[in-house]
VODREN-459895 format. One record per residue (C-alpha): x, y, z; residue number from 1. Coordinates in steps of 0.05 Angstrom, whole numbers, plus 32768, in hexadecimal, padded with zeros to 4 digits. Example, Ala and Ser with C-alpha at 12.3 -4.5 7.8 and 13.67 -1.06 7.14 Angstrom:
BEGIN
+------+------+------+-----+
:   c1 :   c2 :   c3 : num :
+------+------+------+-----+
: 80F6 : 7FA6 : 809C :   1 :
: 8111 : 7FEB : 808F :   2 :
+------+------+------+-----+
REM end
This chain:
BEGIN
+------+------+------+-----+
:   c1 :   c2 :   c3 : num :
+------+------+------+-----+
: 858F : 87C8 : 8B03 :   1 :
: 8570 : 8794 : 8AD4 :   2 :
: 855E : 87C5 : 8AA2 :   3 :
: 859D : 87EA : 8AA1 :   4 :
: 85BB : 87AA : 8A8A :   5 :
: 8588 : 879D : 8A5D :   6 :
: 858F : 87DB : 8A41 :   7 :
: 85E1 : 87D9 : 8A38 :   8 :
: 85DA : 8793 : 8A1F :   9 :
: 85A4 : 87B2 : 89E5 :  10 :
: 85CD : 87EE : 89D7 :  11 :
: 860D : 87C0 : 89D3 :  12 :
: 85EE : 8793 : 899B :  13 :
: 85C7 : 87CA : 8972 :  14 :
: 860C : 87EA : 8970 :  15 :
: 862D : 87AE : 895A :  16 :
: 85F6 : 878F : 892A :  17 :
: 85E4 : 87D6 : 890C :  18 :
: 8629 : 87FD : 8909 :  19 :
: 8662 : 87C7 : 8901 :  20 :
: 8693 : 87E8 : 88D7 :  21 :
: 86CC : 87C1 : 88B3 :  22 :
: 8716 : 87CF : 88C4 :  23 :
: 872A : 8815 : 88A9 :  24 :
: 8770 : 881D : 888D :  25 :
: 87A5 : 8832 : 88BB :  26 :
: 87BF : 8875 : 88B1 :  27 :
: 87F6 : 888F : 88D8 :  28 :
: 87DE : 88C5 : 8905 :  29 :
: 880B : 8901 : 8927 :  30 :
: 8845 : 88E7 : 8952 :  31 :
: 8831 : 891A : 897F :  32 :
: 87F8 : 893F : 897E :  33 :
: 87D8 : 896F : 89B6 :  34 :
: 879D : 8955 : 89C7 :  35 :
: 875C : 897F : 89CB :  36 :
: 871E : 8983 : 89FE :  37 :
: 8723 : 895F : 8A3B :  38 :
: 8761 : 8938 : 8A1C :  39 :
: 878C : 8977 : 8A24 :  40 :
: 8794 : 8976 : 8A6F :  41 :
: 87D9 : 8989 : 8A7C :  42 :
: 8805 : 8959 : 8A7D :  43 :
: 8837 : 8949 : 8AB2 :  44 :
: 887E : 8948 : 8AAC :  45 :
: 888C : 8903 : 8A8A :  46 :
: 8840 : 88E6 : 8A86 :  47 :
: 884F : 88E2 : 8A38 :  48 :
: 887A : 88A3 : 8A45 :  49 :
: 8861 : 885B : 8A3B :  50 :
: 8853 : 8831 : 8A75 :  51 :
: 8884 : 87FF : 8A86 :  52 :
: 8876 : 87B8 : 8A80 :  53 :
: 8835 : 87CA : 8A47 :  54 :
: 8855 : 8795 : 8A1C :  55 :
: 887B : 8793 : 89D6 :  56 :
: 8868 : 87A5 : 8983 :  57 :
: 8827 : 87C3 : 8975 :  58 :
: 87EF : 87D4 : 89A2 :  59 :
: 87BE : 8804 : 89C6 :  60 :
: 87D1 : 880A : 8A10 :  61 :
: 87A6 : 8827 : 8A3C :  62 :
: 87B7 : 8842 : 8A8A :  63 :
: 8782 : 883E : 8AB6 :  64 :
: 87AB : 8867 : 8AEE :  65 :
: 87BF : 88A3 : 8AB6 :  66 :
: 877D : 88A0 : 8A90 :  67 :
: 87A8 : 889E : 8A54 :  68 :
: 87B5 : 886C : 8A14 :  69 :
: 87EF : 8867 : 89E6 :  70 :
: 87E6 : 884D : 899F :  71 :
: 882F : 882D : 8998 :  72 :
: 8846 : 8810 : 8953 :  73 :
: 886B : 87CC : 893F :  74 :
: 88AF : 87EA : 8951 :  75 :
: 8895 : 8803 : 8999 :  76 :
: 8893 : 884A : 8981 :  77 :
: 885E : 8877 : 89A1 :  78 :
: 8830 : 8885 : 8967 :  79 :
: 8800 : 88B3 : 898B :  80 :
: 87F3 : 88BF : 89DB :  81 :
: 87B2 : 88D9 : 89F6 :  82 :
: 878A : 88EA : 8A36 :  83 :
: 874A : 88CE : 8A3F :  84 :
: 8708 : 88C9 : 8A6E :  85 :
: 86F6 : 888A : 8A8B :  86 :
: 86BF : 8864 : 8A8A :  87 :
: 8699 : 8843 : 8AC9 :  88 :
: 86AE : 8803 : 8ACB :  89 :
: 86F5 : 87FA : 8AB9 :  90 :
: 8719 : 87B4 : 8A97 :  91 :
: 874B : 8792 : 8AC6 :  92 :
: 8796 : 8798 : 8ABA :  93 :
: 87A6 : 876C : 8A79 :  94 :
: 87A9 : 8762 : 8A29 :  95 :
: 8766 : 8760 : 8A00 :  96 :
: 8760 : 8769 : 89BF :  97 :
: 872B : 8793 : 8992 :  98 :
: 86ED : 876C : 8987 :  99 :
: 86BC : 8799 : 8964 : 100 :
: 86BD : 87DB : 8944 : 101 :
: 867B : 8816 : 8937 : 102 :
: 868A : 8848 : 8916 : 103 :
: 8654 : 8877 : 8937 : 104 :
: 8622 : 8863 : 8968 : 105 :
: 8600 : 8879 : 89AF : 106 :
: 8629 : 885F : 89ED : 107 :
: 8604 : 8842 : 8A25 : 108 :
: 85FF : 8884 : 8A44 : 109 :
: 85D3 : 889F : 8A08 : 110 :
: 8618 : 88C8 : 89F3 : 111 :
: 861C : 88C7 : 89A1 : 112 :
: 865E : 88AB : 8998 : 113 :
: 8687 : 889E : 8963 : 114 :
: 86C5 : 8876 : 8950 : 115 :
: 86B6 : 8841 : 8980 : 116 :
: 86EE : 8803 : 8987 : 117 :
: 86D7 : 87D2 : 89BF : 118 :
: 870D : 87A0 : 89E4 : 119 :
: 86EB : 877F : 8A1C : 120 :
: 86B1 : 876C : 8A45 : 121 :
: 86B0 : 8776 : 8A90 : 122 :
: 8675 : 8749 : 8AB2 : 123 :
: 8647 : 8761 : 8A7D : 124 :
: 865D : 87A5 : 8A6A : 125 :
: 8683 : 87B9 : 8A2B : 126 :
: 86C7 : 87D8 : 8A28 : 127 :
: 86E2 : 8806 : 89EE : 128 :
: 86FB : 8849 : 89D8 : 129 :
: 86CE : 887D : 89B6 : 130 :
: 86BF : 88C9 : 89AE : 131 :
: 868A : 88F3 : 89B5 : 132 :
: 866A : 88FD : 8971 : 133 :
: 865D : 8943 : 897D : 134 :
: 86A7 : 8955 : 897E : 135 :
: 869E : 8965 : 89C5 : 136 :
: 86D7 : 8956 : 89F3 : 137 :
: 86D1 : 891B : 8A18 : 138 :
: 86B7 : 8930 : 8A61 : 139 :
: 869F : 892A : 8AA2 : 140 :
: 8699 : 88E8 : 8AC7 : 141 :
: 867C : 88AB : 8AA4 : 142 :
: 8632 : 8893 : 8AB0 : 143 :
: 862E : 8852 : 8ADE : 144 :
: 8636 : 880D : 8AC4 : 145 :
: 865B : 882C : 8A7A : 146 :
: 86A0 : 8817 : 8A5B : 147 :
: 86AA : 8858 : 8A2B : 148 :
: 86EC : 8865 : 8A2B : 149 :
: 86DD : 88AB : 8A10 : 150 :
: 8713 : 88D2 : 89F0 : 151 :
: 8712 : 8915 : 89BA : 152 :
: 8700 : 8913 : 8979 : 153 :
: 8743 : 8913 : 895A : 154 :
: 875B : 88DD : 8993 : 155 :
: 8724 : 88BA : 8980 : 156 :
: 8731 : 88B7 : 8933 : 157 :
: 8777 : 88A3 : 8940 : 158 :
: 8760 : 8863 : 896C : 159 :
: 872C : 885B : 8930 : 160 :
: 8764 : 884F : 88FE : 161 :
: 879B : 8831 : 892B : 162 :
: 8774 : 87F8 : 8946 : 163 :
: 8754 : 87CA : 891C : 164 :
: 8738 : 8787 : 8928 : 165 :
: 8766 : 875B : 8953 : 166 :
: 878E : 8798 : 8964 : 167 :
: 87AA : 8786 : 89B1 : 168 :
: 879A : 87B6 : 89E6 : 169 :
: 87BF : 87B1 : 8A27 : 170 :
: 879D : 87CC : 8A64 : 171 :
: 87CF : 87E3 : 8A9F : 172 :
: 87C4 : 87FC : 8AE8 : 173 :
+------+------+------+-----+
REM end
């Protein structure tokens, strides 16, 4: 157990001191794409919609329940919805805010990853969005102890350029 953190914790920081990336330029991304890999799932009648109560102006919300984000704009306008695979350990319910950004790296679970925009920090373990480097859908079920949020490659781009430093993230059941 000890050297599982050790090892997160070492991967975390090499990530951070090796790859930190400055803020990219938004770019405004399809209002409604169709997703591809494990993001195309089918999608049930009226999943699209935001969540109620996931707050006001610009922001990344995440579901926990739908295993789903929303990159919403200023005016509240859906700018791009997605499906995505969870990681292991999961943020509680709130609003966080992007901390750090990589644009490549290896996820804790040895996974080359790419696009990588981190929001929180559960006992230990770091939170964020990313894609699998090898343009490989985002699959299976994540490795114990990680918080990859894993998404496509094109998902993954548009979370790239939507959320920049500071960008609020709101995490809902």
């Amino acid at each position: 157990m000890l050297t599982g953190a050790a090892l997160t914790t070492v991967v975390t920081l090499g990530l951070r001191a090796h790859e930190e990336a400055p803020p990219a330029p938004r770019s405004p991304g399809p209002a409604s794409p169709a997703a591809t890999g494990a993001a195309a799932a089918p999608e049930r009648p009226g999943s699209r919609g935001l969540p109620a109560r996931s707050g006001a102006g610009e922001r990344v919300v995440y579901s926990l329940g739908r295993d789903r984000v929303w990159l919403v704009d200023a005016r509240g306008g859906v700018r791009r919805a997605f499906r995505v695979v969870p990681g292991a350990v999961d943020p509680a319910p709130g609003r966080y805010a992007v901390t750090s950004r990589s644009l490549r790296g290896v996820g804790a679970d040895g996974t080359p990853i790419e696009h990588v925009v981190r929001f929180a920090d559960v006992r230990g373990v770091v939170v964020g969005f990313s894609a699998p480097r090898d343009g490989a859908p985002a699959a299976g079920g994540p490795a114990p102890g990680t918080g990859g949020i894993r998404a496509s490659g094109p998902d993954g781009l548009a979370m790239w350029d939507f959320a920049v430093l500071g960008t609020r993230v709101v995490v809902v059941g």
